[in-house]
Biotite code that builds the C-alpha atoms (Angstrom):
import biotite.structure as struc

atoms = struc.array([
    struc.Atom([90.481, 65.788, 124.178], chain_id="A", res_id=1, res_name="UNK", atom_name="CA", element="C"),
    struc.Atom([93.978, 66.842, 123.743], chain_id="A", res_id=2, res_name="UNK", atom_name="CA", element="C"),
    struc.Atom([95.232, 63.988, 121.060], chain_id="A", res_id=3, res_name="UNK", atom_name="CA", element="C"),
    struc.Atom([92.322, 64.999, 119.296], chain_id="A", res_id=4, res_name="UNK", atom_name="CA", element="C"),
    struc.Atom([92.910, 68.667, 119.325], chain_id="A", res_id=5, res_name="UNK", atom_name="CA", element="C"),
    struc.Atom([96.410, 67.855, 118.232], chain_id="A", res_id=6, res_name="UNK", atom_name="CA", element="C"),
    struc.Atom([95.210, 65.507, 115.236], chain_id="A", res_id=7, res_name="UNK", atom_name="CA", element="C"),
    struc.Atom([92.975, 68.618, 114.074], chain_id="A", res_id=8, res_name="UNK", atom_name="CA", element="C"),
    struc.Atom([96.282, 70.954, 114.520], chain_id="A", res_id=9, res_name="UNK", atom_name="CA", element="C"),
    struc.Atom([97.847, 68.643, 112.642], chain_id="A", res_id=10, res_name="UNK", atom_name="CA", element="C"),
    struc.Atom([95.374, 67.681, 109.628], chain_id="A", res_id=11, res_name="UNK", atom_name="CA", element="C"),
    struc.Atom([94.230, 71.457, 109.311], chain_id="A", res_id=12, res_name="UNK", atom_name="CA", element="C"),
    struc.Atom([98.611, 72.285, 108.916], chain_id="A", res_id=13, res_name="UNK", atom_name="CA", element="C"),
    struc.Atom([99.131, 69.700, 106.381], chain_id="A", res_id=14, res_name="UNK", atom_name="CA", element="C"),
    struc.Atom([95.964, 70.664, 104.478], chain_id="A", res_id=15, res_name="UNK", atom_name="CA", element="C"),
    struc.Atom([97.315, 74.308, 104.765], chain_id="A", res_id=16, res_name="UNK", atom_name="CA", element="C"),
    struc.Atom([101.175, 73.784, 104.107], chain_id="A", res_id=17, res_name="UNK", atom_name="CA", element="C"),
    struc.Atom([102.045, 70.327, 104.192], chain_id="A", res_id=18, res_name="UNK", atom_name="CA", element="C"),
    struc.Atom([105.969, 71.248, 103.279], chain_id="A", res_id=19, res_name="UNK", atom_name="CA", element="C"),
    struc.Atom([106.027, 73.267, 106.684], chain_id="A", res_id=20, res_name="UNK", atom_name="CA", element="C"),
    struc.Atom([104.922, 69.854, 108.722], chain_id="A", res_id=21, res_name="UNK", atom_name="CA", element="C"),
    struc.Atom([107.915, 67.667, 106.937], chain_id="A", res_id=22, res_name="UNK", atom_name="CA", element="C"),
    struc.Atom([110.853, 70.629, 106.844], chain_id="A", res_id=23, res_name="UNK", atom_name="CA", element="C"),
    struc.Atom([110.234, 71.540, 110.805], chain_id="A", res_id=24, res_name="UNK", atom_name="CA", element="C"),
    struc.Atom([110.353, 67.639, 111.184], chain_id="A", res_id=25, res_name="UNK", atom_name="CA", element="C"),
    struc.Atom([113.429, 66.941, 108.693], chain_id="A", res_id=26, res_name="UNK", atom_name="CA", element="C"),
    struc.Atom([115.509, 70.147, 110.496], chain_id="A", res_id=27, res_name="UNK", atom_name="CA", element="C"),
    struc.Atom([114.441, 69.309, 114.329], chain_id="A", res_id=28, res_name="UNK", atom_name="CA", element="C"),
    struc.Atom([115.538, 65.782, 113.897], chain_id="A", res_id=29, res_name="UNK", atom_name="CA", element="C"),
    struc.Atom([118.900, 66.835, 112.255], chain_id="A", res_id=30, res_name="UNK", atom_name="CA", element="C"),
    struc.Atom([118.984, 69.946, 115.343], chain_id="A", res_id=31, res_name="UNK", atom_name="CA", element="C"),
    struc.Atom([118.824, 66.688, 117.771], chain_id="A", res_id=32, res_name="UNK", atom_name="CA", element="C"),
    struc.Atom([121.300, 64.568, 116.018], chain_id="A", res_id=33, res_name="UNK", atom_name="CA", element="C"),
    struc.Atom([123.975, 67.221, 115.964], chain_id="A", res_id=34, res_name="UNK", atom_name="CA", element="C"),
    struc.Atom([125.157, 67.405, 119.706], chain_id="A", res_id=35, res_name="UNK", atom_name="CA", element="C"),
    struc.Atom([125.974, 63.715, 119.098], chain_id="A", res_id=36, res_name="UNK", atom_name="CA", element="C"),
    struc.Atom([128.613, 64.612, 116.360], chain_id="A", res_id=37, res_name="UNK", atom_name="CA", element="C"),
    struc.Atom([129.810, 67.729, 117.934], chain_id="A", res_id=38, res_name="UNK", atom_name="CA", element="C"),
    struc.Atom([130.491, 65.505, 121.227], chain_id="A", res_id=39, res_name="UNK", atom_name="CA", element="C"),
    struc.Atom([132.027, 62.823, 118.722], chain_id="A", res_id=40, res_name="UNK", atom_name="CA", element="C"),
    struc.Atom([134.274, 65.654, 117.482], chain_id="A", res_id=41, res_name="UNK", atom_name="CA", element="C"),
    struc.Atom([135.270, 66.918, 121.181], chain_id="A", res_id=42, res_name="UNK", atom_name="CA", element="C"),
    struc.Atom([135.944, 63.368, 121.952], chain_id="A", res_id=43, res_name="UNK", atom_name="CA", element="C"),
    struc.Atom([138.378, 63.164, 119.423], chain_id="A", res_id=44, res_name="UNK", atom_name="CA", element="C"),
    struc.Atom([139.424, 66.762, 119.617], chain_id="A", res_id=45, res_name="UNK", atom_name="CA", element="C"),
    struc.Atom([140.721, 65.642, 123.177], chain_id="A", res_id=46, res_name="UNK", atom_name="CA", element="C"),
    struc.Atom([142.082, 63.284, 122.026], chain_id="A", res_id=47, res_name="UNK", atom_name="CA", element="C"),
    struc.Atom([144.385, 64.372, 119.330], chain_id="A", res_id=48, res_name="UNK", atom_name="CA", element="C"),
    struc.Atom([145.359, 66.935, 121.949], chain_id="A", res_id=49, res_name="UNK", atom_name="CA", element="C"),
    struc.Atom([146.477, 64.782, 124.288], chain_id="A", res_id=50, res_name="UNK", atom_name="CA", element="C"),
    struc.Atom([148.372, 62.980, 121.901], chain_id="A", res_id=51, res_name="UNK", atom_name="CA", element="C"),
    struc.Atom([150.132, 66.746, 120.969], chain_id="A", res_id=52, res_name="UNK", atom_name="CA", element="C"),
    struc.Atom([151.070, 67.060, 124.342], chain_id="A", res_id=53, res_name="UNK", atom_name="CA", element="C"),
    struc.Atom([152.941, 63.690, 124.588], chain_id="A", res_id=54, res_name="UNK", atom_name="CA", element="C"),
    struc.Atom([155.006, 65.192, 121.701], chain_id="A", res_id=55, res_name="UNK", atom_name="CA", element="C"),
    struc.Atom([153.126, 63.718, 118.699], chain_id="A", res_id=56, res_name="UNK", atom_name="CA", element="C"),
    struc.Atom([153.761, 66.461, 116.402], chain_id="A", res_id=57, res_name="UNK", atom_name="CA", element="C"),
    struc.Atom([152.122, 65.226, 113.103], chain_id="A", res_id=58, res_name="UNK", atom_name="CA", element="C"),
    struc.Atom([148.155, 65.693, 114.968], chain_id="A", res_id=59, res_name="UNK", atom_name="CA", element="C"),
    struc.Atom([148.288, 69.322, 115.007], chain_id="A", res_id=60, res_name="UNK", atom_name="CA", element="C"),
    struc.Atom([146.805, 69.600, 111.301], chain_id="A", res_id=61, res_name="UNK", atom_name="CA", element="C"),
    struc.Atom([143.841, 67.164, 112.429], chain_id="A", res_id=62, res_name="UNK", atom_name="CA", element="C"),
    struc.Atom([143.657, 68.955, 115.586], chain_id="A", res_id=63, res_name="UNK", atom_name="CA", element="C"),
    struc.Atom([142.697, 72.488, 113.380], chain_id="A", res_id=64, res_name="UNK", atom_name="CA", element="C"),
    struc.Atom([140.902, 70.638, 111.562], chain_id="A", res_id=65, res_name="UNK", atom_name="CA", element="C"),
    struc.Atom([138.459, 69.240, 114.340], chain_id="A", res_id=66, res_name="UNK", atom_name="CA", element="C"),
    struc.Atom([138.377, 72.796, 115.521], chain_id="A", res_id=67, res_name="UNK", atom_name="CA", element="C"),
    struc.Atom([137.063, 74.279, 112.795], chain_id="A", res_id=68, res_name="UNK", atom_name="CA", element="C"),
    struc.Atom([134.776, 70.944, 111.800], chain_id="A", res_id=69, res_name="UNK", atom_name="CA", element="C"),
    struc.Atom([133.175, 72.007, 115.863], chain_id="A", res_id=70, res_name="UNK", atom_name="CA", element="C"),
    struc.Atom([132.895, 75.301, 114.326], chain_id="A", res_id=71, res_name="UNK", atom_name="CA", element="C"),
    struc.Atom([131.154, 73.978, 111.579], chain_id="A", res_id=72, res_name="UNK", atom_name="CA", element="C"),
    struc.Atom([128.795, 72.272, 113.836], chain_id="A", res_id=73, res_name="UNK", atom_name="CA", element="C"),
    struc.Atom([128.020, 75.110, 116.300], chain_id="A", res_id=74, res_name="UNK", atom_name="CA", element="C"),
    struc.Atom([127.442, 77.688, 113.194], chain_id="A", res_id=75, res_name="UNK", atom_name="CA", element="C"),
    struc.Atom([124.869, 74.665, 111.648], chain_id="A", res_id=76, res_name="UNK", atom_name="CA", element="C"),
    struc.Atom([123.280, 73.928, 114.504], chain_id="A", res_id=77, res_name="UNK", atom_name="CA", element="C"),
    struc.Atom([122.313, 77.960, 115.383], chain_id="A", res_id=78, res_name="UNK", atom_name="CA", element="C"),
    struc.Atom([121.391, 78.223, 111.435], chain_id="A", res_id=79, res_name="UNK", atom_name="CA", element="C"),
    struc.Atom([118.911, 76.035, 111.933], chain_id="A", res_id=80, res_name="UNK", atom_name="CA", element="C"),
    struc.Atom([117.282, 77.298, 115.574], chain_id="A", res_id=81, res_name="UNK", atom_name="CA", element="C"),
    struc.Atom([117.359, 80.187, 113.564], chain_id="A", res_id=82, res_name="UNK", atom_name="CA", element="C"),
    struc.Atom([115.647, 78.689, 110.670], chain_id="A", res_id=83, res_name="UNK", atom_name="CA", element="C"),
    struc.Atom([113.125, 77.021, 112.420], chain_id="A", res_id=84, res_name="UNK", atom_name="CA", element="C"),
    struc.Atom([112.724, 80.224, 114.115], chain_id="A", res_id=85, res_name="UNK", atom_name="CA", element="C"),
    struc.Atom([111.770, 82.113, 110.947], chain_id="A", res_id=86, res_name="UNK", atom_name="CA", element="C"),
    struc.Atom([109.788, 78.624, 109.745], chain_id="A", res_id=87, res_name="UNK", atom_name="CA", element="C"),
    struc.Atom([107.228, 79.342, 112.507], chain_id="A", res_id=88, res_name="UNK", atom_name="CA", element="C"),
    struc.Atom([106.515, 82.641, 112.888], chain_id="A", res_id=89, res_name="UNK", atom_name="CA", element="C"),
    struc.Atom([105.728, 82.531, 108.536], chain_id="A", res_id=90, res_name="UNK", atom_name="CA", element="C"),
    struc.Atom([103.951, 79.454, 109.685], chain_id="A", res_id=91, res_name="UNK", atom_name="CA", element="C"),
    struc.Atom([101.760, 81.262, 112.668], chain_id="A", res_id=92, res_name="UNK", atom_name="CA", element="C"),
    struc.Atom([101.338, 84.300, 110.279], chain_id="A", res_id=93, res_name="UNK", atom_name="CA", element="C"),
    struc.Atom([99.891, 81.947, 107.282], chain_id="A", res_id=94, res_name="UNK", atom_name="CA", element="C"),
    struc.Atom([97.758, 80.338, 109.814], chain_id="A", res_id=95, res_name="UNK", atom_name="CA", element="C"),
    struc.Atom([96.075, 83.365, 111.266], chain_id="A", res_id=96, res_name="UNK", atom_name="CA", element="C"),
    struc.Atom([95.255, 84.380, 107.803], chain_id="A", res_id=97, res_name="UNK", atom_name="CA", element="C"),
    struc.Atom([93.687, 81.320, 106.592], chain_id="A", res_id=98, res_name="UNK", atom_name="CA", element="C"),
    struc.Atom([91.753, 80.859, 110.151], chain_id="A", res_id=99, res_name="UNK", atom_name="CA", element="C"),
    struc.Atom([90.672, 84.163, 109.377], chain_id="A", res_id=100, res_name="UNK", atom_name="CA", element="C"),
    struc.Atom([89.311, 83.625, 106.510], chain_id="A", res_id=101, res_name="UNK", atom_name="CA", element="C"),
    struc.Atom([87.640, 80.549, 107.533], chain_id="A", res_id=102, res_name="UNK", atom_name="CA", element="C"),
    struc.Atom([86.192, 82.297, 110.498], chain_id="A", res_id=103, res_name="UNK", atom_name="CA", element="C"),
    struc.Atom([85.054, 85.193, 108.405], chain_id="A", res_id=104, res_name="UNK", atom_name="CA", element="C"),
    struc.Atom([83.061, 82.876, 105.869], chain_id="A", res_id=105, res_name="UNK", atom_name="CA", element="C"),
    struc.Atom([81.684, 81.142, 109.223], chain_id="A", res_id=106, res_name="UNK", atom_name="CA", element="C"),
    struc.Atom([80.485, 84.575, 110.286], chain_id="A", res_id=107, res_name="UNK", atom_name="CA", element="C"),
    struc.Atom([78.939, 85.435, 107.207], chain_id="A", res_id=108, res_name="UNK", atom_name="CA", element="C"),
    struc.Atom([76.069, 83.044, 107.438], chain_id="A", res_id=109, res_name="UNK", atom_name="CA", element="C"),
    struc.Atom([75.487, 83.725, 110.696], chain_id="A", res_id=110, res_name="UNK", atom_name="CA", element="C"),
    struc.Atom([72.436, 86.152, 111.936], chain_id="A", res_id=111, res_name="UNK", atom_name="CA", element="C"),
    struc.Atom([72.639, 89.338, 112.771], chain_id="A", res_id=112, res_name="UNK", atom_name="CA", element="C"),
    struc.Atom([70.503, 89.340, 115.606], chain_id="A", res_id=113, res_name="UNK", atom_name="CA", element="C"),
    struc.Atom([73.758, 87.089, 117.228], chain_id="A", res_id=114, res_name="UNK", atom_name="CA", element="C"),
    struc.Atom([76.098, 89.665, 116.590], chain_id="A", res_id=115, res_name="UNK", atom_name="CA", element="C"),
    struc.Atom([73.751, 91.944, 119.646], chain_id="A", res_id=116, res_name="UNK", atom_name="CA", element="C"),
    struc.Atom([74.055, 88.954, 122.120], chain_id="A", res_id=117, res_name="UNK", atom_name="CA", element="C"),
    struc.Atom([77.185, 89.507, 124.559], chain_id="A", res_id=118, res_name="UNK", atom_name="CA", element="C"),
    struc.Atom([77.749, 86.011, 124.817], chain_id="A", res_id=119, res_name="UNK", atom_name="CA", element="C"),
    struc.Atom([78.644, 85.760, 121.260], chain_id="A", res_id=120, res_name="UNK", atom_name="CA", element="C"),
    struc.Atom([80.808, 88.710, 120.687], chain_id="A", res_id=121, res_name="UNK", atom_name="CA", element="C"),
    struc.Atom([83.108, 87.075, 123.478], chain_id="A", res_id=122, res_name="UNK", atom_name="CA", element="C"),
    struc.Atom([83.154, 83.788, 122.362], chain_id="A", res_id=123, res_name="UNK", atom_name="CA", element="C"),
    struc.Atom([84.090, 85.370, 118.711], chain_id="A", res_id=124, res_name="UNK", atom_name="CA", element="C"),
    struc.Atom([86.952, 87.838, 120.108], chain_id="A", res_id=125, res_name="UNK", atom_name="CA", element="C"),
    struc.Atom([87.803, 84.673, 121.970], chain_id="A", res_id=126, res_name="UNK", atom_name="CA", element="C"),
    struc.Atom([87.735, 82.900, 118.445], chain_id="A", res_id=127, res_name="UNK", atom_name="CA", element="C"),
    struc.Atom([89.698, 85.219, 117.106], chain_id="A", res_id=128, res_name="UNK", atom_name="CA", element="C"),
    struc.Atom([92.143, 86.223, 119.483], chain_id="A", res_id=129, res_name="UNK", atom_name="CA", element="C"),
    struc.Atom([96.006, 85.031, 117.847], chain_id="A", res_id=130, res_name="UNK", atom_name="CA", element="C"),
    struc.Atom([94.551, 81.553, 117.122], chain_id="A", res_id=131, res_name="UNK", atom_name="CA", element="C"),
    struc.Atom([97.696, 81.191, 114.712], chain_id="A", res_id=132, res_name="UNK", atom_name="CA", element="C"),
    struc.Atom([100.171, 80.448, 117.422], chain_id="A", res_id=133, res_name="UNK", atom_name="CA", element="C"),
    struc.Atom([97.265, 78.324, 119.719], chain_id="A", res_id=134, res_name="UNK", atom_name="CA", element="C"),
    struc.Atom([96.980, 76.075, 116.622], chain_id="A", res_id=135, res_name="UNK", atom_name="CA", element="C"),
    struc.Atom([100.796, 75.510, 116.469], chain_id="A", res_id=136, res_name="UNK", atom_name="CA", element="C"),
    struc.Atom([102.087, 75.564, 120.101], chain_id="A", res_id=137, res_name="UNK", atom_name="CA", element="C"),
    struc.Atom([101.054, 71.821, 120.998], chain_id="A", res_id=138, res_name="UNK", atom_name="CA", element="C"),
    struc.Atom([102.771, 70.656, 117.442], chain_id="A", res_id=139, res_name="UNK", atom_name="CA", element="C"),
    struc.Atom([105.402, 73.009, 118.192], chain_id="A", res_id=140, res_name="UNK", atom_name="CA", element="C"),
    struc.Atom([106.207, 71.472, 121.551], chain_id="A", res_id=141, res_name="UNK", atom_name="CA", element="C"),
    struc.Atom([105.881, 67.913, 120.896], chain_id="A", res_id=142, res_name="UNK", atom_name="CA", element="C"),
    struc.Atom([108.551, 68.464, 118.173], chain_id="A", res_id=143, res_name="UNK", atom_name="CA", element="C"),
    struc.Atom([110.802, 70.357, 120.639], chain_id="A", res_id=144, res_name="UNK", atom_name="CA", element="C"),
    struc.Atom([110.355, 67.376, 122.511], chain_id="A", res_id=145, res_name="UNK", atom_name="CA", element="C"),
    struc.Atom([111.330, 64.647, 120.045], chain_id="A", res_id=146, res_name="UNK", atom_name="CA", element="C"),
    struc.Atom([114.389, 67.025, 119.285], chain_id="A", res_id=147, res_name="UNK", atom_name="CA", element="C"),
    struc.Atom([115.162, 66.962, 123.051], chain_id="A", res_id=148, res_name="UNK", atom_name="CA", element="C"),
    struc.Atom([114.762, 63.404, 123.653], chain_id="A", res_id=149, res_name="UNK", atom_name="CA", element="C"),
    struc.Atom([117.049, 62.238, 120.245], chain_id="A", res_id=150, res_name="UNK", atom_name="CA", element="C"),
])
């Protein structure tokens, strides 16, 4: 039940803005590759500094330069959290719209003797209740995973 509620989520995203699917892929992959260089950088940052200490004078100008290179990193790697922050919300926003309207042209062809019936109003506020972010959550957090895992 789940794989296939995630296969709809997935189809009904693509169908709706297929760039958001491959850019939230593209950045979360890069987001999980980046510790790996930043530790490659500390590794060598250590390194370099170690070497300075024994009295090897000419590894100062790598040393600033591994510095600010970690810098670098740190200031990439929050660009894009912050990014893929804005990336979702527009995402969840364009979703609720377009659910909405797809929910609204349900609704227009259905009788309004249902509208009276209890049962029905609360499966539509149900329905209708931020179904933007329910739709993305799951693909949201198996992403976050693959970042997490890389």
């Amino acid at each position: 039940m789940m794989i296939s509620y995630l296969i709809r989520s997935i189809k009904l995203i693509y169908y709706i803005k297929k760039s958001w699917l491959f850019a939230t892929v593209f950045f979360r992959i890069v987001n999980g590759l980046l510790p790996f260089a930043e530790l490659w950088v500390l590794q060598t940052l250590i390194n370099e500094i170690a070497l300075f200490v024994k009295g090897d004078n000419s590894s100062m100008l790598l040393i600033i330069k591994l510095i600010i290179l970690q810098l670098v990193f740190a200031i990439i790697k929050s660009g894009i959290t912050n990014f893929l922050n804005v990336l979702d919300t527009s995402m969840e926003q364009l979703l609720h719209y377009e659910l909405g309207k797809m929910i609204m042209n349900k609704l227009i062809s259905v009788p309004y003797s249902c509208f009276e019936l209890p049962s029905f109003y609360n499966h539509q506020f149900r329905i209708r209740n931020n179904y933007g972010t329910k739709v993305l959550r799951p693909i949201k957090n198996i992403l976050e995973s693959l970042q997490n895992v890389i």
